[in-house]
C-alpha positions as CSV (number, residue, x, y, z in Angstrom):
1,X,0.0,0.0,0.0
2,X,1.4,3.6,-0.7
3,X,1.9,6.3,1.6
4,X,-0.7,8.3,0.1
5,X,-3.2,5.7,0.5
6,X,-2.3,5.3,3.8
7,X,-2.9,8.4,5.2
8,X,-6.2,8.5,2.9
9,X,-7.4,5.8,5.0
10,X,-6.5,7.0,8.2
11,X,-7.8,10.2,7.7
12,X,-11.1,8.9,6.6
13,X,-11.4,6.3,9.5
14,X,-10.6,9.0,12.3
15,X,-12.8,11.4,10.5
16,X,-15.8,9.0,10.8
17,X,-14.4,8.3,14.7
18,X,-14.5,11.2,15.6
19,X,-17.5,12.8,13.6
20,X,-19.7,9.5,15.1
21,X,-18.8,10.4,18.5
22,X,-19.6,14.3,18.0
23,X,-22.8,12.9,17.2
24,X,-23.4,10.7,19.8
25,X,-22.4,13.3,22.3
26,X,-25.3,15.3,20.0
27,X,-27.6,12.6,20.7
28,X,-27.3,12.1,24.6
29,X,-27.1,15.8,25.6
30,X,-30.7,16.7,23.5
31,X,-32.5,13.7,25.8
32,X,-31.4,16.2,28.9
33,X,-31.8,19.7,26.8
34,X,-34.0,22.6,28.4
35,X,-35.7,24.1,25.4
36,X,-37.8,26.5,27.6
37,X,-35.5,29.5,27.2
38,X,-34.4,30.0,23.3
39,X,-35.8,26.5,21.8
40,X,-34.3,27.6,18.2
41,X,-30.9,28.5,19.6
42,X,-30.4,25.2,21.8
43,X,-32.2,23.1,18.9
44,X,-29.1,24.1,16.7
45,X,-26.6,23.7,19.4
46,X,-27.6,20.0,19.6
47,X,-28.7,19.1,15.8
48,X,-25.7,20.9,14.3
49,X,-23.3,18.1,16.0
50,X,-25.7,15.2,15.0
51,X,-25.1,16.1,11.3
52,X,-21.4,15.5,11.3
53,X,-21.8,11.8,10.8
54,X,-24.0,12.0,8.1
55,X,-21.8,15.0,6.4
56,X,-18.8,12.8,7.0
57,X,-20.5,9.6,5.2
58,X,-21.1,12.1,2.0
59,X,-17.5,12.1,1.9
60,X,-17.0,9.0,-0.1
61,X,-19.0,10.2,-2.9
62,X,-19.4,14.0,-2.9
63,X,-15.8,14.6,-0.9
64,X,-16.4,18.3,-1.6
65,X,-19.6,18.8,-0.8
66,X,-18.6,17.0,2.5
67,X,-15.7,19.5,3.1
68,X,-17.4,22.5,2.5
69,X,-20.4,21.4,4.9
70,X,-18.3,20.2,7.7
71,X,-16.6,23.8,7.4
72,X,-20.0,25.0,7.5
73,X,-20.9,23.2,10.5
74,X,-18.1,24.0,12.4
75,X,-18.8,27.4,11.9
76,X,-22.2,27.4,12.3
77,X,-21.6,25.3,15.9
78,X,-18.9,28.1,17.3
79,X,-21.2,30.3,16.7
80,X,-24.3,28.6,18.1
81,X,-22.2,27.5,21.2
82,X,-20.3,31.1,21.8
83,X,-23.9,32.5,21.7
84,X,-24.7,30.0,24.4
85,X,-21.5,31.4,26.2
86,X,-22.1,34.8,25.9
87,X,-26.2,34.8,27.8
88,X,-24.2,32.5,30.7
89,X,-21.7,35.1,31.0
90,X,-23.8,38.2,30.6
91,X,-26.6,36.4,33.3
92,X,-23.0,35.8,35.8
93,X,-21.7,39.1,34.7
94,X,-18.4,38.3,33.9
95,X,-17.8,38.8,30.2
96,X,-14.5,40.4,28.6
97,X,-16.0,41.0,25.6
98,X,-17.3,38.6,21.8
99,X,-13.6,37.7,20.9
100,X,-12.8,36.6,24.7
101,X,-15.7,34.6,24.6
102,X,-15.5,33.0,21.2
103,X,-11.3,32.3,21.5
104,X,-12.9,30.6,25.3
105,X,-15.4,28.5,23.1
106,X,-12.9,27.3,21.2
107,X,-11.5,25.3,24.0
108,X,-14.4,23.2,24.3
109,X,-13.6,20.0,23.1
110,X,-16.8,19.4,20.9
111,X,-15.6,22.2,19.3
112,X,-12.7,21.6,18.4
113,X,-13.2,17.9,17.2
114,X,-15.6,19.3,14.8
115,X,-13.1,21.7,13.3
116,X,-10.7,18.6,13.5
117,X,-12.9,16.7,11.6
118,X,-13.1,19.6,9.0
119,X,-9.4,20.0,8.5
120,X,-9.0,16.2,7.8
121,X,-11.6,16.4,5.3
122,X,-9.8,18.8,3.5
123,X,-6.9,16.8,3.9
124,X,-8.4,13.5,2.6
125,X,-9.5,16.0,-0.1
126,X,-5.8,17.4,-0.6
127,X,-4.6,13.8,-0.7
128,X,-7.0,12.5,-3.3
129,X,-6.7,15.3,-5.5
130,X,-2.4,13.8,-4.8
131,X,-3.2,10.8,-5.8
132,X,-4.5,10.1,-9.0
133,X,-1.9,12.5,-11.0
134,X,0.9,10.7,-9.1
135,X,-0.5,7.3,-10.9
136,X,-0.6,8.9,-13.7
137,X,2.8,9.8,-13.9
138,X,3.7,6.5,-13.1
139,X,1.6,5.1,-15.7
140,X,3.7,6.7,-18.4
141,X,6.8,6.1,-16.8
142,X,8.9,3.9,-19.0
143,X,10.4,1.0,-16.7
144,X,14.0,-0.9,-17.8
Protein backbone atom coordinates (compact mmCIF):
# COMPACT_ATOMS: atom_id res chain seq x y z
CA UNK A 1 0.00 0.00 0.00
CA UNK A 2 1.40 3.62 -0.71
CA UNK A 3 1.90 6.33 1.60
CA UNK A 4 -0.68 8.30 0.11
CA UNK A 5 -3.22 5.68 0.53
CA UNK A 6 -2.32 5.26 3.78
CA UNK A 7 -2.92 8.45 5.23
CA UNK A 8 -6.22 8.48 2.93
CA UNK A 9 -7.40 5.85 5.02
CA UNK A 10 -6.48 7.01 8.23
CA UNK A 11 -7.80 10.24 7.69
CA UNK A 12 -11.13 8.88 6.57
CA UNK A 13 -11.35 6.32 9.49
CA UNK A 14 -10.63 9.02 12.30
CA UNK A 15 -12.83 11.38 10.47
CA UNK A 16 -15.76 8.97 10.84
CA UNK A 17 -14.42 8.26 14.70
CA UNK A 18 -14.52 11.23 15.57
CA UNK A 19 -17.47 12.81 13.57
CA UNK A 20 -19.69 9.46 15.12
CA UNK A 21 -18.78 10.40 18.52
CA UNK A 22 -19.56 14.32 17.99
CA UNK A 23 -22.83 12.85 17.19
CA UNK A 24 -23.43 10.67 19.80
CA UNK A 25 -22.43 13.33 22.28
CA UNK A 26 -25.31 15.27 20.04
CA UNK A 27 -27.63 12.62 20.73
CA UNK A 28 -27.28 12.07 24.64
CA UNK A 29 -27.15 15.83 25.55
CA UNK A 30 -30.68 16.73 23.55
CA UNK A 31 -32.52 13.69 25.76
CA UNK A 32 -31.39 16.20 28.89
CA UNK A 33 -31.84 19.74 26.82
CA UNK A 34 -33.96 22.62 28.40
CA UNK A 35 -35.66 24.09 25.43
CA UNK A 36 -37.77 26.51 27.56
CA UNK A 37 -35.52 29.47 27.20
CA UNK A 38 -34.44 29.99 23.33
CA UNK A 39 -35.77 26.54 21.85
CA UNK A 40 -34.25 27.56 18.21
CA UNK A 41 -30.85 28.48 19.59
CA UNK A 42 -30.41 25.23 21.80
CA UNK A 43 -32.21 23.12 18.91
CA UNK A 44 -29.11 24.13 16.68
CA UNK A 45 -26.56 23.73 19.41
CA UNK A 46 -27.63 19.95 19.58
CA UNK A 47 -28.74 19.09 15.81
CA UNK A 48 -25.72 20.85 14.29
CA UNK A 49 -23.34 18.13 15.98
CA UNK A 50 -25.71 15.23 14.97
CA UNK A 51 -25.08 16.11 11.28
CA UNK A 52 -21.43 15.48 11.30
CA UNK A 53 -21.81 11.80 10.79
CA UNK A 54 -24.04 12.03 8.05
CA UNK A 55 -21.82 15.03 6.41
CA UNK A 56 -18.76 12.78 6.98
CA UNK A 57 -20.49 9.63 5.21
CA UNK A 58 -21.13 12.09 1.96
CA UNK A 59 -17.49 12.05 1.90
CA UNK A 60 -17.01 8.97 -0.13
CA UNK A 61 -19.00 10.24 -2.88
CA UNK A 62 -19.41 13.96 -2.90
CA UNK A 63 -15.75 14.58 -0.86
CA UNK A 64 -16.38 18.27 -1.61
CA UNK A 65 -19.58 18.84 -0.76
CA UNK A 66 -18.55 16.99 2.46
CA UNK A 67 -15.73 19.52 3.08
CA UNK A 68 -17.40 22.54 2.46
CA UNK A 69 -20.38 21.39 4.94
CA UNK A 70 -18.34 20.25 7.66
CA UNK A 71 -16.61 23.76 7.38
CA UNK A 72 -20.00 25.04 7.53
CA UNK A 73 -20.94 23.15 10.51
CA UNK A 74 -18.06 24.00 12.41
CA UNK A 75 -18.81 27.45 11.93
CA UNK A 76 -22.17 27.41 12.33
CA UNK A 77 -21.59 25.26 15.90
CA UNK A 78 -18.88 28.06 17.32
CA UNK A 79 -21.17 30.28 16.68
CA UNK A 80 -24.26 28.60 18.10
CA UNK A 81 -22.22 27.51 21.19
CA UNK A 82 -20.26 31.08 21.79
CA UNK A 83 -23.90 32.54 21.70
CA UNK A 84 -24.71 29.98 24.45
CA UNK A 85 -21.47 31.37 26.24
CA UNK A 86 -22.09 34.75 25.88
CA UNK A 87 -26.22 34.80 27.81
CA UNK A 88 -24.19 32.47 30.74
CA UNK A 89 -21.67 35.10 31.03
CA UNK A 90 -23.76 38.16 30.64
CA UNK A 91 -26.55 36.36 33.29
CA UNK A 92 -22.98 35.81 35.83
CA UNK A 93 -21.70 39.08 34.71
CA UNK A 94 -18.38 38.28 33.92
CA UNK A 95 -17.83 38.75 30.16
CA UNK A 96 -14.52 40.36 28.59
CA UNK A 97 -16.03 41.03 25.56
CA UNK A 98 -17.29 38.61 21.81
CA UNK A 99 -13.56 37.72 20.86
CA UNK A 100 -12.83 36.57 24.73
CA UNK A 101 -15.66 34.60 24.60
CA UNK A 102 -15.51 33.00 21.17
CA UNK A 103 -11.33 32.31 21.55
CA UNK A 104 -12.89 30.57 25.31
CA UNK A 105 -15.40 28.49 23.06
CA UNK A 106 -12.89 27.31 21.22
CA UNK A 107 -11.50 25.26 23.97
CA UNK A 108 -14.40 23.24 24.31
CA UNK A 109 -13.65 19.98 23.05
CA UNK A 110 -16.75 19.38 20.90
CA UNK A 111 -15.64 22.25 19.28
CA UNK A 112 -12.72 21.57 18.38
CA UNK A 113 -13.23 17.95 17.22
CA UNK A 114 -15.57 19.27 14.76
CA UNK A 115 -13.08 21.68 13.32
CA UNK A 116 -10.70 18.63 13.48
CA UNK A 117 -12.92 16.65 11.61
CA UNK A 118 -13.11 19.61 8.97
CA UNK A 119 -9.41 20.02 8.52
CA UNK A 120 -9.04 16.21 7.83
CA UNK A 121 -11.56 16.38 5.35
CA UNK A 122 -9.76 18.78 3.49
CA UNK A 123 -6.89 16.84 3.94
CA UNK A 124 -8.43 13.55 2.63
CA UNK A 125 -9.50 16.04 -0.09
CA UNK A 126 -5.83 17.44 -0.61
CA UNK A 127 -4.59 13.76 -0.73
CA UNK A 128 -7.02 12.50 -3.28
CA UNK A 129 -6.73 15.32 -5.55
CA UNK A 130 -2.43 13.85 -4.84
CA UNK A 131 -3.20 10.78 -5.78
CA UNK A 132 -4.45 10.13 -8.96
CA UNK A 133 -1.93 12.47 -10.96
CA UNK A 134 0.88 10.67 -9.08
CA UNK A 135 -0.48 7.34 -10.93
CA UNK A 136 -0.59 8.86 -13.66
CA UNK A 137 2.83 9.80 -13.91
CA UNK A 138 3.73 6.49 -13.06
CA UNK A 139 1.64 5.09 -15.68
CA UNK A 140 3.74 6.69 -18.42
CA UNK A 141 6.77 6.10 -16.83
CA UNK A 142 8.93 3.94 -19.02
CA UNK A 143 10.43 0.96 -16.72
CA UNK A 144 13.99 -0.93 -17.75
Amino acid sequence: MHVLGLATLICRRVARLLSFAVSLLGLLSLALADFRQDALLMGLFFVLPVLSFPITLLSSRWLRWSVALQWVLALGYLAVYSRLDWRTCADAGYCQGVMAIILVTMTAWPVQVLFLVAVLNLALLWLNAKTPAEDSVRAHEVKP
